[in-house]
C-alpha positions as CSV (number, residue, x, y, z in Angstrom):
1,X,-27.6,-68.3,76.7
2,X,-25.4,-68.5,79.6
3,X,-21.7,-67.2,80.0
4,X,-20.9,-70.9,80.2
5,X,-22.3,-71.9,76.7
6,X,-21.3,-68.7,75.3
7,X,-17.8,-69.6,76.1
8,X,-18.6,-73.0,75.2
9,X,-19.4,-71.7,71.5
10,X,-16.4,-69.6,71.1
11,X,-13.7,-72.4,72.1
12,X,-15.7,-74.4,69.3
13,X,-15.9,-72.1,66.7
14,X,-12.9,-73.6,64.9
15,X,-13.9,-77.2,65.2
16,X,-17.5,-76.4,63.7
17,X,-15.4,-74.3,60.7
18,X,-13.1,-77.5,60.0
19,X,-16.2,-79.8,60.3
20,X,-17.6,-77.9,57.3
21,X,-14.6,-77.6,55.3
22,X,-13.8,-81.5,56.2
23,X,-17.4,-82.2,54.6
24,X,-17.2,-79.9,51.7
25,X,-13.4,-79.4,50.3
26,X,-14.2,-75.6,49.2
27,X,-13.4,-72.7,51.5
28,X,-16.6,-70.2,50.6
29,X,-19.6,-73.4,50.9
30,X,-17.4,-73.8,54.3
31,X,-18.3,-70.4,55.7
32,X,-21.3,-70.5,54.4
33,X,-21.9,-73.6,56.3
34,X,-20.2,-72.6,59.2
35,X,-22.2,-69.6,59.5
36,X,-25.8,-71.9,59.3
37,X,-24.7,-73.5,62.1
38,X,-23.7,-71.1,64.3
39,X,-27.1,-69.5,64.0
40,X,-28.6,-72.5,64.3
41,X,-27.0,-73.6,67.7
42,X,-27.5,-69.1,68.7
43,X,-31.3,-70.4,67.8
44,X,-31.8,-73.5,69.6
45,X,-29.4,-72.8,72.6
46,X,-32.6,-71.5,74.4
47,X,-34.7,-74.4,74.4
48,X,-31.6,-76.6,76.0
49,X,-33.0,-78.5,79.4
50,X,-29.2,-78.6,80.6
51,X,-26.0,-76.7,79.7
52,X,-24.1,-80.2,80.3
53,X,-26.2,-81.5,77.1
54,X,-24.8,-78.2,74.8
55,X,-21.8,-79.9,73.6
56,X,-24.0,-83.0,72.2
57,X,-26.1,-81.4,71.2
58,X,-23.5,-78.6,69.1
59,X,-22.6,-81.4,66.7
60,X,-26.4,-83.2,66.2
61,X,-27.4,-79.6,65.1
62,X,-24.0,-79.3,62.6
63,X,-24.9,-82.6,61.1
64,X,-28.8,-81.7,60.5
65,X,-27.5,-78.0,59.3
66,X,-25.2,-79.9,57.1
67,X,-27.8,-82.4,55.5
68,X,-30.1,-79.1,54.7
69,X,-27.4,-77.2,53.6
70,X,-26.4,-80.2,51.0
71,X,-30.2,-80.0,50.1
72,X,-30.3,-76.3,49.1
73,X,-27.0,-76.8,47.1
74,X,-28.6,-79.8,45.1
75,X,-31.7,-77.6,44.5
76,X,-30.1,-74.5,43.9
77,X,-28.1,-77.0,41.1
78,X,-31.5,-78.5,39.7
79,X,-32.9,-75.2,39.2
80,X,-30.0,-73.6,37.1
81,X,-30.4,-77.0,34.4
């Protein structure tokens, strides 16, 4: 990861925090969430063909990190019934 995209992440670190807590209305599955998809986009920043793409791509990887994260929850719900 590049200064550029480094920077990039940081100025969005807030936006990706409010996109969680927009989607889930509690403050702790928000960090939790948060936290997935910062490591996510630390994981995948690598395989990026252009820099210019990193801000698509930022919010196609939050919205798949959200849809798995909503996935564990349900499981993690079926499995205490």
């Amino acid at each position: 990861m590049d200064a550029k995209t480094a920077a990039s992440l940081s100025e969005n670190l807030t936006a990706v925090y409010g996109y969680a807590l927009v989607r889930l209305f509690d403050k702790t599955d928000a960090e939790e969430l948060a936290g997935e998809i910062v490591c996510e986009i630390l994981a995948s920043a690598e395989n990026l063909k252009s820099q210019d793409a990193f801000g698509g791509s930022v919010w196609k990887i939050a919205e798949n990190t959200f849809r798995k994260f909503l996935r564990k929850k349900l499981l993690q719900t079926d499995m205490k019934k």
